[in-house]
C-alpha positions in Angstrom: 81.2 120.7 96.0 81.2 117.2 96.8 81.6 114.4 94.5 79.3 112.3 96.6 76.7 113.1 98.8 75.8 111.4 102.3 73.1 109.8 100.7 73.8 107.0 98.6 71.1 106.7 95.7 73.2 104.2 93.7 70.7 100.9 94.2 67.5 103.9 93.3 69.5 104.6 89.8 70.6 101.3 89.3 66.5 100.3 89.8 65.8 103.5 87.2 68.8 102.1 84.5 67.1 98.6 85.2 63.6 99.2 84.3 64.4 101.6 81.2 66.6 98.0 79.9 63.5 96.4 80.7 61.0 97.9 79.3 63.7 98.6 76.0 63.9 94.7 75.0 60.5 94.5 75.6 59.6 96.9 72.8 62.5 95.6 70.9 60.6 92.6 70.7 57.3 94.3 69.8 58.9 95.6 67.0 59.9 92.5 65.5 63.2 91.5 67.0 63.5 87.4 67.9 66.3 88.7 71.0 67.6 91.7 72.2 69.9 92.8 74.8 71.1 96.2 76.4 74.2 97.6 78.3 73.3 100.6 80.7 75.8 103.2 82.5 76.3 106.3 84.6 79.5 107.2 85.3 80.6 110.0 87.6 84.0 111.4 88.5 85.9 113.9 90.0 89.6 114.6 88.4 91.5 117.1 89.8 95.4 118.2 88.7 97.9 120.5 90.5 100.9 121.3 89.4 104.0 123.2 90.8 101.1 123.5 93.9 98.5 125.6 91.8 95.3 124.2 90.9 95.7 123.3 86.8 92.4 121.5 86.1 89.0 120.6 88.1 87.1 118.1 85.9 83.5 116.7 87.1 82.2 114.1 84.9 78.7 112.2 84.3 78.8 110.2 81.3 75.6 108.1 80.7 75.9 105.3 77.9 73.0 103.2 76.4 73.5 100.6 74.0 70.5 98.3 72.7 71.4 95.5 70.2 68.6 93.4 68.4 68.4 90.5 66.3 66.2 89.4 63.8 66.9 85.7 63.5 70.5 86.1 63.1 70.3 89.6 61.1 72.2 92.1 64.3 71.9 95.5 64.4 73.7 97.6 67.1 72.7 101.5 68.4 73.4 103.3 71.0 73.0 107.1 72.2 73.9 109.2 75.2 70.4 110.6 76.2 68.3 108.6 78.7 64.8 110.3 77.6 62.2 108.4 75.5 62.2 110.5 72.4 66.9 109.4 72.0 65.6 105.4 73.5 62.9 104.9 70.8 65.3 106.6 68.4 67.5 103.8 69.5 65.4 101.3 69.2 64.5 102.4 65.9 67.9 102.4 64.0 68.7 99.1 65.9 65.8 97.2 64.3 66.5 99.2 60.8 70.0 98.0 60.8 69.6 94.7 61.7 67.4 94.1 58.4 69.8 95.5 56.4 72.6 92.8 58.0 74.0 89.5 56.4 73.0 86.7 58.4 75.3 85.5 60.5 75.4 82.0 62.2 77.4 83.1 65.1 75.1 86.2 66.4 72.6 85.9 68.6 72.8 85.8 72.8 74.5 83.8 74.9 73.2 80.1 75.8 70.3 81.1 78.2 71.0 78.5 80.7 74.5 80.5 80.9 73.3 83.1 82.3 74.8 83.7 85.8 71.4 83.1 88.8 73.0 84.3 92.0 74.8 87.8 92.5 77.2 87.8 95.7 78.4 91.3 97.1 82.0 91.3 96.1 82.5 94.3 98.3 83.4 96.7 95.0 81.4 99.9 95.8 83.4 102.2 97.9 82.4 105.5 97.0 84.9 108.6 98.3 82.9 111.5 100.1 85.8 113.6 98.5 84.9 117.2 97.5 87.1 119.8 95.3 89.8 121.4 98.3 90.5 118.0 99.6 91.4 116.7 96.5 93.7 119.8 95.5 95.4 119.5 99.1 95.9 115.8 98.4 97.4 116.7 94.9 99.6 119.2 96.8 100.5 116.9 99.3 102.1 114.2 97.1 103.3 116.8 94.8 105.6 118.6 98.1 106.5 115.1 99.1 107.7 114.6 95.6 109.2 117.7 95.3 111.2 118.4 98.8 113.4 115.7 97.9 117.1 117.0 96.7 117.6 117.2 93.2 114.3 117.2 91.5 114.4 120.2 89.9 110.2 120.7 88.0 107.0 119.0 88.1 104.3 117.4 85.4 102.0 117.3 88.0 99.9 115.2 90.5 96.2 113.9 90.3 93.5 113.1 92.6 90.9 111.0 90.8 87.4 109.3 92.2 85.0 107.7 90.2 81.9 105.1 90.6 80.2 103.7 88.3 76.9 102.0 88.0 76.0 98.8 85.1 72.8 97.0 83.9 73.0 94.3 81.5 69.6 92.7 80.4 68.6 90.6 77.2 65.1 89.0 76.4 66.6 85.6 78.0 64.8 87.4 81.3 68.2 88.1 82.5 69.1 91.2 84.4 72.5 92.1 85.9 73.3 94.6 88.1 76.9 96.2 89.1 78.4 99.1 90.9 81.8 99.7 91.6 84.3 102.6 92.7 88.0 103.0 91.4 90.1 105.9 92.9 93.6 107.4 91.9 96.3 109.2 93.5 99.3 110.1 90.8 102.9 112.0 90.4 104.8 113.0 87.6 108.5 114.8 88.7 111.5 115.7 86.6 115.3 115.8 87.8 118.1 117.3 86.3 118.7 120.5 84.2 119.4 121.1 79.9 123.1 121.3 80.3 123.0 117.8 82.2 120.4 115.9 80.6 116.6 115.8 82.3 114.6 113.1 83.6 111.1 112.2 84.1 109.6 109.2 85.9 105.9 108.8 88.1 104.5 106.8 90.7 100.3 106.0 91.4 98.3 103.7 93.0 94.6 102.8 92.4 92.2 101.2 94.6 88.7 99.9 94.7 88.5 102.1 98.6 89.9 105.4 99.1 90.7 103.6 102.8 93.4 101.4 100.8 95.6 103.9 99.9 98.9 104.1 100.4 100.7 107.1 102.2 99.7 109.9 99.6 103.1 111.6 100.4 104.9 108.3 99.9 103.7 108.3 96.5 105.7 111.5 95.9 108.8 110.2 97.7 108.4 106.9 95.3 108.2 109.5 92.1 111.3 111.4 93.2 113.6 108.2 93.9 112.4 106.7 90.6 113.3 109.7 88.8 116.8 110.6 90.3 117.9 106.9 89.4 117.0 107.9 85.8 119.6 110.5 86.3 122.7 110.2 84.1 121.6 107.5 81.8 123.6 105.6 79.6 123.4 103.6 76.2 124.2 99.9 75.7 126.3 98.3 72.9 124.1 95.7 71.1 124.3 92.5 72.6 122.5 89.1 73.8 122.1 89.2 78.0 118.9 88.5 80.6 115.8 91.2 80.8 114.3 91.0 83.8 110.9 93.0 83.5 109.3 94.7 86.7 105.8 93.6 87.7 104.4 96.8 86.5 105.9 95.9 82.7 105.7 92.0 83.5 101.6 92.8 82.9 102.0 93.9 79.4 103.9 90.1 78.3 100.2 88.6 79.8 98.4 90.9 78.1 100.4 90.0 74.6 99.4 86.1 75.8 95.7 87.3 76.2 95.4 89.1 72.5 97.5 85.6 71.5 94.7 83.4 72.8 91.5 85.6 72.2 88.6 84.8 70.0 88.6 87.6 67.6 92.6 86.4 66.9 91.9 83.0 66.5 89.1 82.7 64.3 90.8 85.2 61.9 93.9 82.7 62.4 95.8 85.8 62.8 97.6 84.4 66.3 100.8 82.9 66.8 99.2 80.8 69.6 96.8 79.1 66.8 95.5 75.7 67.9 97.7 75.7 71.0 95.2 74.5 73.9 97.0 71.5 75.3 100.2 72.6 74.3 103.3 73.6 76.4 103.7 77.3 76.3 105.5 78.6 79.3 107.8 76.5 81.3 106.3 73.7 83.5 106.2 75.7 86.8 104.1 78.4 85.9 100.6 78.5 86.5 97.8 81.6 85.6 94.5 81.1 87.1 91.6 83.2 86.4 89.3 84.4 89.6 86.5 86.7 89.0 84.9 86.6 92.4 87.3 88.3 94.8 86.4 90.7 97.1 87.6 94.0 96.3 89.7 92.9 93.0 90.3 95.4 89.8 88.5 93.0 87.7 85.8 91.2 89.6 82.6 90.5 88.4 79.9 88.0 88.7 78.9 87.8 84.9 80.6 88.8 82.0 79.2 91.2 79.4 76.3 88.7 78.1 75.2 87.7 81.4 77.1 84.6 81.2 78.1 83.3 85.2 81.8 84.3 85.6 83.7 81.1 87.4 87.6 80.3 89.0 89.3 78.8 86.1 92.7 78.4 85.0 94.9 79.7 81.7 97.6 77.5 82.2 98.1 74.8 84.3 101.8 73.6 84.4 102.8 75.7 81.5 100.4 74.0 79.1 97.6 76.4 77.5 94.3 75.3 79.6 91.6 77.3 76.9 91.1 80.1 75.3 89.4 83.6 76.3 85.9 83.8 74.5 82.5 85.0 74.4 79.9 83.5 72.8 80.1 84.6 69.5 83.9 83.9 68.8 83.1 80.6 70.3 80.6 79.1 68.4 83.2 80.4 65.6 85.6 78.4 66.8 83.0 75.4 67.1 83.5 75.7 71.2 81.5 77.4 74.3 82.0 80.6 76.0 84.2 80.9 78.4 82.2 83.7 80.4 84.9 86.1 79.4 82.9 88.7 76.5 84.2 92.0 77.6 87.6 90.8 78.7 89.2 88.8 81.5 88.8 89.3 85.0 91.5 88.9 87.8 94.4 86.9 86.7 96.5 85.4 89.6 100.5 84.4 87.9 101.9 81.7 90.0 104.8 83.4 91.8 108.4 82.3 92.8 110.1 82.3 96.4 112.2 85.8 95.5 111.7 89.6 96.4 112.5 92.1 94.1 116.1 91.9 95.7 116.1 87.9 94.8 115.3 88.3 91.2 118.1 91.1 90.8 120.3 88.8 92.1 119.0 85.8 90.4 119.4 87.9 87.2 123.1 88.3 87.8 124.1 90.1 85.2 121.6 91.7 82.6 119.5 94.3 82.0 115.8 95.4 84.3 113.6 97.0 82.5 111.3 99.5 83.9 109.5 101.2 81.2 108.4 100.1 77.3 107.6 102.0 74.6 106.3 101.6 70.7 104.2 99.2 69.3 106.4 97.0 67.8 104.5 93.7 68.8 102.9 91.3 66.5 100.3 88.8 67.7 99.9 87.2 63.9 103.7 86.3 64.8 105.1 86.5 67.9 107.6 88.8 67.4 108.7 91.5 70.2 110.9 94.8 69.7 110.2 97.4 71.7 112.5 100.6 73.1 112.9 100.5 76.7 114.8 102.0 79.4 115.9 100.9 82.9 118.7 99.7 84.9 121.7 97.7 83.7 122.6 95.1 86.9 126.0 93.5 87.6 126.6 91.0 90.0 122.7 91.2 91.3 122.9 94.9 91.7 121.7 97.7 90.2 124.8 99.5 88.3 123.5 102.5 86.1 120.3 103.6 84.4 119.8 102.5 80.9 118.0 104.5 78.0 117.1 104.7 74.0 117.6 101.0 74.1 115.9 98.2 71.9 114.6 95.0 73.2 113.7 91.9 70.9 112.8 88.6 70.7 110.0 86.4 69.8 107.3 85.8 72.2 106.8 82.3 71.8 110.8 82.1 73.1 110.1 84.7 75.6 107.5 82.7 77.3 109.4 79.2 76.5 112.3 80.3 78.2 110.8 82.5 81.3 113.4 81.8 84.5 111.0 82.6 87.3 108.5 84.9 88.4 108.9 87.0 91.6 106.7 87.6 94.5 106.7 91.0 94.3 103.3 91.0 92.9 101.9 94.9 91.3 98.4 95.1 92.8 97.2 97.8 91.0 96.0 96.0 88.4 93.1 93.4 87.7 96.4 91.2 86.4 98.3 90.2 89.8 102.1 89.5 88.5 105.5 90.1 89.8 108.5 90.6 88.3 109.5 88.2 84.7 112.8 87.1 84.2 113.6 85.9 80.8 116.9 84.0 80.0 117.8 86.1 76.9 117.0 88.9 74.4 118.8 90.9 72.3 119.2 94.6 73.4 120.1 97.2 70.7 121.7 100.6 71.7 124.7 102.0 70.1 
C-alpha cells in the first residue's frame, strides 16, 4: 500500500479545508461573534520500525484537527473536535460561542491587527511528498539497521525507522484572511547497542530529517554513523568534580537557543517569570555573535509565510552584536507587554546562529582541554532564573583530542554566564533542525561526577 498515490489531490483538500473555515467564521458571526478565526489540518503518515531485521510495527496515520475560536467583544471561547462533518462543526461552533459568554473579558484577546495579515504567498518549495509504500520502507529500515549492525562490536539493536508524513494547513479569521500551507517532513532513524552485562553496555543513535526524501543522506551511512557513535560510548568513565570548558555539539548546542527562546517569549515575560526580563537592548551573548530569524527559505524546517494568526512572517534578527534585538510574540502577549507582534504566534521559524571559522576538529582543539558533551538529560533548567544543571555524558578532550567517553556526569551553571561567556561557535552547523547552529563552546562550568 502506498502512502501516496500518483495523483496529488493536496491543493483539492486544501480548497475543501478552506471552504469549511470559510463558511465556519461566517456562521460564527451569525451567531453573535464580533471575530472569529479557525486552524484546519490533515495529517498523513507512514511509520514503519524493524528491528534485529523483522518488521516490529507498520503505523498509517490520518489525523484531521479543527479548531474554531470566537470572540464576543473580548469574551474568547475556544473548541475544537476531530470530525469534519456538519453535525461535530456546528457542535463546534456551538460550545465556542457558549464559552466565550461565560469568559472574563480580556483586553488582550481578540485577532491580530488586520493590516498584519501577510497579502502575498511565495512557493517556498516545502511539499515533497514520498511515493513510499510499506516493503520499501521495511527494506530501508533493514538497510540502515545491517549497515549499523555489520560493524565489529555492536552486539543488539533498538531498532531503525522509516517515517514520511505531509501535512496540509488553513488558517482563516473574519479579517477576510485565508492562509494556505502544505508541507512534507521525512525520517530515516537507528538505535544500536555495543557491549555485553559483564562489560558494561552502550546505546547511542543517528537520524536525519528532510523536507525531500531526494535529500537524504546515504541510508546505510546513517547505520555506520549509529555504530561509531555507540562503540566510542564504550568503556565510559566518571569525572571528579571540577571547574573546566564544555563544549556542546550542534545537535545539543540547539537546546541552549531554545532555553534563550522560552527566556525571551511572551507568555514568560508578561508573567515576569524570565531571567531575560526587560532585556531588549541589552548585551546578552558576547559581541560577535549574531541570531537572525528567516522564515522564507526554500526548503527550511521552519518556513512559513505567516505565523499562526495570519500575521506576514519577515527576515529579522534576535541579536545583533550580542545585544537582545526583541522579543518572540504574538499578538496577544504583545499588546500585554504594551508592544506589537512580532509575526511569531505558534513559535519561531528558521534561526540562522552566526558561526565561527572552525570545523568540528577546530573547536576540539580550540577547547583544549575540557569536557564535549554529546547528550543532556533531566529537566533541571529554570527560565524564572537562569540556572542550568543537567546530567550529561560525552567525551572528555585533552590537548584538542578526544581522550575517553564520559558518563553519569553533572553539568551546571547559570545561563545568563553561559551565554556571557560563549568562546565561539563552530561551522559545523546541524541541519536537521529549523534552528541552524554548530557547535557552543563555553569558557567554564562546573561538572559533577564522583
Amino acid at each position: 500500500m502506498s502512502l501516496v498515490s500518483t495523483v496529488d489531490n493536496s491543493q483539492q483538500d486544501l480548497d475543501r479545508l478552506a471552504t469549511l473555515a470559510e463558511d465556519t467564521i461566517r456562521r460564527a458571526r451569525a451567531a453573535g461573534a464580533t471575530q472569529a478565526e479557525v486552524s484546519a489540518s490533515v495529517d498523513v503518515g507512514l511509520n514503519v520500525n524493524v528491528r534485529l531485521g523483522e518488521v516490529e510495527t507498520v503505523e498509517h496515520t490520518r489525523d484531521r484537527g479543527f479548531a474554531l475560536t470566537v470572540y464576543f467583544g473580548q469574551h474568547k471561547g475556544s473548541a475544537s473536535t476531530a470530525d469534519l462533518n456538519p453535525d461535530s462543526i456546528q457542535a463546534t461552533i456551538d460550545q465556542a460561542c457558549a464559552i466565550a459568554r461565560f469568559t472574563e473579558d480580556d483586553p488582550a484577546s481578540g485577532l491580530a491587527d488586520a493590516d498584519r495579515m501577510a497579502t502575498t504567498f511565495p512557493d517556498l518549495d516545502l511539499w515533497h511528498p514520498w511515493d513510499l509504500d510499506v516493503d520499501r520502507a521495511i527494506a530501508l529500515g533493514q538497510e540502515i539497521e545491517d549497515a549499523g549492525r555489520a560493524i565489529g562490536g555492536i552486539t543488539n539493536s533498538d531498532g531503525s525507522s522509516v517515517s514520511a508524513g505531509q501535512s496540509l494547513s488553513v488558517y482563516a479569521n473574519s479579517h477576510g484572511f485565508l492562509g494556505r500551507e502544505r508541507g512534507t517532513r521525512h525520517s530515516l532513524s537507528v538505535a544500536l547497542i555495543a557491549g555485553d552485562d559483564d562489560d558494561g553496555m552502550q546505546r547511542d543513535y543517528w537520524y536525519d530529517s528532510q523536507r525531500s526524501a531526494a535529500d537524504f543522506m546515504d541510508p546505510a551511512a546513517i547505520g555506520r554513523k549509529a555504530a561509531e557513535r555507540t562503540l566510542a560510548r564504550l568503556n565510559a568513565r566518571r569525572l571528579g568534580t571540577r571547574q573546566a570548558p564544555v563544549l556542546f555539539a550542534p545537535e545539543i548546542s540547539r537546546s541552549l537557543i531554545g532555553h534563550l527562546l522560552g527566556a525571551v517569549s511572551g507568555g514568560s515575560l508578561y508573567r515576569r517569570s524570565s531571567f531575560l526580563l526587560d532585556h531588549v537592548g541589552k548585551q546578552i551573548l558576547p559581541s560577535w555573535f549574531r541570531i537572525d530569524e528567516k522564515p522564507l527559505i526554500p526548503r527550511g524546517m521552519g518556513s512559513s509565510v505567516f505565523d499562526a494568526e495570519g500575521v506576514a512572517t519577515i527576515d529579522a534578527p534576535l541579536v545583533v552584536d550580542g545585544v537582545l534585538a526583541r522579543y518572540i510574540l504574538g499578538s496577544y502577549s504583545a499588546r500585554k507587554l504594551g508592544l506589537t507582534s512580532t509575526g511569531n504566534a505558534g513559535g519561531v521559524h528558521n534561526l540562522l546562529v552566526k558561526t565561527g571559522d572552525d570545523d568540528f576538529a577546530g573547536m576540539l582543539r580550540k577547547l583544549g582541554t575540557g569536557l564535549l558533551v554529546t547528550e543532556v538529560m533531566g529537566q533541571g533548567v529554570s527560565i524564572i532564573t537562569g540556572d542550568y544543571s543537567r546530567g550529561a555524558s560525552g567525551f572528555w578532550v585533552e590537548n584538542g583530542e578526544i581522550a575517553y567517553p564520559v558518563e553519569e556526569i553533572t553539568i551546571a551553571a547559570n545561563l545568563r554566564d553561559m551565554y556571557a561567556n560563549l568562546v565561539a561557535v563552530g561551522n559545523d552547523i546541524d541541519r536537521r533542525s529549523h534552528i541552524l547552529t554548530g557547535s557552543w563552546l563555553i569558557e567554564k562550568m562546573t561538572i559533577a561526577g564522583e
